[in-house]
C-alpha positions in Angstrom: -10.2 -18.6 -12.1 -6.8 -17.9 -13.3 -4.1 -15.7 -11.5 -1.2 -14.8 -10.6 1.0 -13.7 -7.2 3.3 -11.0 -7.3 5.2 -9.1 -4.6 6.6 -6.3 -3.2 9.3 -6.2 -1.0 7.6 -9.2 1.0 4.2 -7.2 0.7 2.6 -9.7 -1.5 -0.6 -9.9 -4.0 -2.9 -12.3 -5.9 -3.8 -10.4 -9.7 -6.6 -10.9 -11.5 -7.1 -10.4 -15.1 -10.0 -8.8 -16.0 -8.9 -8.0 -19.4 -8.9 -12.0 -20.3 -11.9 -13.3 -18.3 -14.8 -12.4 -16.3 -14.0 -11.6 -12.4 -16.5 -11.7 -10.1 -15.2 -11.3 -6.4 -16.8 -10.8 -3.5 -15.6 -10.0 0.2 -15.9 -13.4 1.3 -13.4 -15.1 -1.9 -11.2 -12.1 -1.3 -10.9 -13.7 2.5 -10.1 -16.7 1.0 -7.6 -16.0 -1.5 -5.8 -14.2 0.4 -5.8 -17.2 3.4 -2.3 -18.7 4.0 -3.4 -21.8 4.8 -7.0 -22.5 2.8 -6.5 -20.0 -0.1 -3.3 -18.9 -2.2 -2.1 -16.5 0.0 -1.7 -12.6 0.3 -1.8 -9.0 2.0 -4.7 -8.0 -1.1 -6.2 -9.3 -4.3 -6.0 -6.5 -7.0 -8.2 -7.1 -10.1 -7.0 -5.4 -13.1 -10.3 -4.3 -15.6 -10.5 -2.1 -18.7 -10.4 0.9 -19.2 -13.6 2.7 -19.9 -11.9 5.6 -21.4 -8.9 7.3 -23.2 -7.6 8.9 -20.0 -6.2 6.2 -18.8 -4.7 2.5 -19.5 -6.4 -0.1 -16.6 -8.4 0.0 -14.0 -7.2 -1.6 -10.8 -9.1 -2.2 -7.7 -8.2 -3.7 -4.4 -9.0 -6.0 -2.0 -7.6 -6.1 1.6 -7.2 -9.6 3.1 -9.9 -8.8 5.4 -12.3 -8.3 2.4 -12.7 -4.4 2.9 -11.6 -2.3 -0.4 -8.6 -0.5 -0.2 -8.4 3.0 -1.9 -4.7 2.9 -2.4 -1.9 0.8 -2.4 1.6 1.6 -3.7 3.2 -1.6 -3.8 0.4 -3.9 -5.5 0.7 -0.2 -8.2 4.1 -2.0 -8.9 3.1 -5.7 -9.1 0.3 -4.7 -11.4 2.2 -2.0 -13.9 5.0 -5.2 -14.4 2.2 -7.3 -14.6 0.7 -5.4 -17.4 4.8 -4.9 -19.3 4.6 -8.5 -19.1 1.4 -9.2 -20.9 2.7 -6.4 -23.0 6.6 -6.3 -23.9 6.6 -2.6 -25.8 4.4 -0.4 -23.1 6.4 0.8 -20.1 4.1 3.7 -18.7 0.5 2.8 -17.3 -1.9 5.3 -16.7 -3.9 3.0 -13.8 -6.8 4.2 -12.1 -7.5 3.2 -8.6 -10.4 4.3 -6.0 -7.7 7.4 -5.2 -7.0 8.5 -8.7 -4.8 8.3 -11.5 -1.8 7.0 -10.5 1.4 6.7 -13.2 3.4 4.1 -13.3 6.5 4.3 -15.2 8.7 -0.4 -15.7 12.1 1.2 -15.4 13.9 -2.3 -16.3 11.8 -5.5 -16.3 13.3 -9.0 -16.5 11.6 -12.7 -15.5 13.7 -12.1 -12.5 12.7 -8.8 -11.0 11.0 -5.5 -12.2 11.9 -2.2 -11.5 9.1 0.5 -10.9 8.2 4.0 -10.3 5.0 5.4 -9.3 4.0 9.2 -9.2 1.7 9.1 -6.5 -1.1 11.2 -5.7 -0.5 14.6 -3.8 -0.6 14.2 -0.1 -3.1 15.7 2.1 -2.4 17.1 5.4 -5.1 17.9 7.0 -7.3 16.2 10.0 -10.3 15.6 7.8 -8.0 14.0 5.1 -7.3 11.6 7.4 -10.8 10.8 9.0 -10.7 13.4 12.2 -13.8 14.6 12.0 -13.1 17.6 14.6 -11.1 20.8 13.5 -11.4 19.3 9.8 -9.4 21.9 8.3 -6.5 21.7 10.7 -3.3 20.5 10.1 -2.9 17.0 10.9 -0.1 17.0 12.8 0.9 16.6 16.8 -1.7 14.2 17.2 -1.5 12.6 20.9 -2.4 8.9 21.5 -1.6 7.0 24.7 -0.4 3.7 24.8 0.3 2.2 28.0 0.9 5.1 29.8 3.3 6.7 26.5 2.4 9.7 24.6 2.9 9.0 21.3 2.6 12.0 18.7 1.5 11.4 15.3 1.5 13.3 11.9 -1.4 12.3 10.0 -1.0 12.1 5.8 -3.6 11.1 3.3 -2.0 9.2 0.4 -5.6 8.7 -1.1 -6.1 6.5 2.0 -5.4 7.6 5.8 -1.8 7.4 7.1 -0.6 8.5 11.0 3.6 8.5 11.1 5.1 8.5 14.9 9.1 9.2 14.5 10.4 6.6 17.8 13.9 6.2 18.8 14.1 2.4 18.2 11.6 1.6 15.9 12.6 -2.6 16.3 12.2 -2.2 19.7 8.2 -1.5 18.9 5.0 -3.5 19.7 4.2 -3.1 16.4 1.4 -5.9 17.0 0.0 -4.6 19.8 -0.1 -0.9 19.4 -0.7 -0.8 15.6 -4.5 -2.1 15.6 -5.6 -0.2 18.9 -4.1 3.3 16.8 -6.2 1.7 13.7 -9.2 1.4 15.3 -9.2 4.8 17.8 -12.0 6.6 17.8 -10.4 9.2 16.6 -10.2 8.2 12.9 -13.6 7.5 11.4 -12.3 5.0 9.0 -9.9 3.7 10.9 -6.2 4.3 9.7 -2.7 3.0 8.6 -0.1 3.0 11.2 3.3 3.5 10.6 6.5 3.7 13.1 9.3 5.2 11.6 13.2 6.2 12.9 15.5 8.9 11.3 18.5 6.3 11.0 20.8 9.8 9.1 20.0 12.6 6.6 18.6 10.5 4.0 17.5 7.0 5.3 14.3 6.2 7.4 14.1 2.6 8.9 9.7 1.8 8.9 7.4 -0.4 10.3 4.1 -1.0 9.6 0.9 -2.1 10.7 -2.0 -2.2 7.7 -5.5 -1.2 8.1 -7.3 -4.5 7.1 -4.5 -6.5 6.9 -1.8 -6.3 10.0 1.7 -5.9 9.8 3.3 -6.6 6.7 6.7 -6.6 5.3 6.1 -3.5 3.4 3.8 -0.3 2.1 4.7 1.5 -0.5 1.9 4.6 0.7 3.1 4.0 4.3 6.4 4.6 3.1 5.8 8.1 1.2 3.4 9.1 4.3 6.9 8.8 6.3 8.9 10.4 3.7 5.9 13.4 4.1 5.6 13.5 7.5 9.6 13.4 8.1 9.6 16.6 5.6 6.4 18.3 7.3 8.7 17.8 10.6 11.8 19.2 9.3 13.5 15.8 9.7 14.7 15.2 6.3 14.9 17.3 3.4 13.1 15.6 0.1 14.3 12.5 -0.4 15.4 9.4 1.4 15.5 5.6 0.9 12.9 4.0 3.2 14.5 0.9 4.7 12.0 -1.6 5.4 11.5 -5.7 7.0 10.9 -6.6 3.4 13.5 -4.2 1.8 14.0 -0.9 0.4 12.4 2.2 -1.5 13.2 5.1 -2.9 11.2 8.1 -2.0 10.9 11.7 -3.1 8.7 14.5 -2.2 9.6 17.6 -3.9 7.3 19.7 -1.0 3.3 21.2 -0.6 1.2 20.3 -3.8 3.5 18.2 -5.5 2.8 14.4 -5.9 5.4 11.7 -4.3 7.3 9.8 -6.5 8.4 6.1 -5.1 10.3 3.3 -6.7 11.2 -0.1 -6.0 11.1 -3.7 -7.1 8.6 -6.2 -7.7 8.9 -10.0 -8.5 6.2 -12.6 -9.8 6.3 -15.6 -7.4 3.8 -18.3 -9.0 0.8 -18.0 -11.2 -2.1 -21.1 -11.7 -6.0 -21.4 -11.4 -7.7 -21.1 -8.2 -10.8 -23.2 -7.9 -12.4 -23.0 -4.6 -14.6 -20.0 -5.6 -17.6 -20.9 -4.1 -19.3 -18.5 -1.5 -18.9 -21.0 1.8 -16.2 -23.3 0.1 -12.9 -23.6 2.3 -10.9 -25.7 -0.2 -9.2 -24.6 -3.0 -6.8 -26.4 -5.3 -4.0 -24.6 -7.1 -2.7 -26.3 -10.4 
């Protein structure tokens, strides 16, 4: 099975291409391609299929490294819009559809090196159901309490086509990111579990993020954790529209223009290594990478 690994500011990818052979994938070989030490390696596995139709380019799901699908993801949106610029030199906009809709994906400046992309995301939703709180659906889904070791913490809740909570902290490195980030994931307050993000208002324009992955754990980066902060730091009056999102792996740029309006986010992407992965069997542990 051919492929190739991309990444996004650290939050990294294996891509397969539908388009030139037959992928079959399963839970189980998602596990193990996305194992550090028996597979290739990565946060997700996106495949990239056909389009079935004229309104739009590709077809893109994704795998977390945990084998669960993931609706949404921003950053492996980049990897796989380069990706696609690369396969074809002349087409810069991609029309990709993903479990959360169409997404738009515009290769600003593309080189071996590094590729520049923006992504009009979907339109965030704000309200409890959006975000798997099954009580008071319709309510806003903000000043949500959750105690952690005798802390309060109060969360704003964003859908970006898959479940974000945002807390806004006063020292966001000082954070237990690996402790508290999978007991707010699995709460029972959020019925498919959530994305946990820990963000600090570092001046008018600049939020510093960490984050901790539903189905994956923390990561370097996440490019719909980052727009959920951007949203939630508007829906909290903390920042105006816009602001670069300053994360372990790096930097976005981030842009909510307010209530019904999509997010846009850009950023970079690279291509790391690409080869055939041939431990594809259901209970096979091994895998060679040529």
């Amino acid at each position: 099975m051919q492929f190739t690994k991309w990444h996004g500011l650290g939050n990294d990818f294996v891509l397969l291409d539908g388009l030139i052979e037959e992928v079959v994938i399963t839970p189980s070989l998602a596990r193990q391609l996305c194992d550090r030490k028996r597979g290739i390696g990565a946060d997700g596995v996106a495949i990239i299929l056909p389009p079935e139709n004229s309104h739009y380019d590709l077809e893109m799901r994704i795998y977390n490294a945990n084998g669960t699908i993931a609706e949404m993801c921003g950053n492996v949106t980049r990897c796989v819009a380069a990706y696609a610029t690369q396969q074809q030199p002349d087409k810069k906009h991609w029309r990709i559809l993903t479990v959360a809709g169409v997404m738009q994906a515009d290769v600003i400046d593309h080189t071996p090196q590094e590729s520049e992309v923006t992504v009009i995301m979907s339109v965030p939703k704000l309200r409890r159901g959006d975000i798997g709180i099954t009580a008071d659906k319709e309510q806003p889904a903000q000043n949500i309490q959750i105690n952690l070791d005798g802390k309060a913490l109060t969360f704003t809740g964003v859908s970006m086509g898959n479940p974000h909570v945002v807390t806004f902290v006063d020292d966001v490195d000082t954070v237990p990111v690996g402790d508290w980030g999978p007991r707010v994931e699995t709460n029972p307050l959020f019925s498919e579990k959530t994305n946990v993000e820990f963000a600090q208002i570092l001046s008018p324009n600049e939020i510093r993020m960490r984050v901790w992955e539903r189905g994956v754990g923390i990561t370097e980066a996440c490019g719909t954790g980052s727009c959920a902060a951007l949203v939630a730091a508007v829906a909290n009056q903390l920042i105006k529209d816009t602001a670069t999102l300053i994360l372990d792996g790096g930097r976005l740029q981030i842009t909510w223009p307010g209530v019904g309006k999509p997010v846009q986010m850009t950023g970079p992407v690279v291509e790391v290594f690409s080869g055939e992965y041939k431990g594809i069997g259901e209970n096979d542990d091994k895998c060679t990478i040529n």
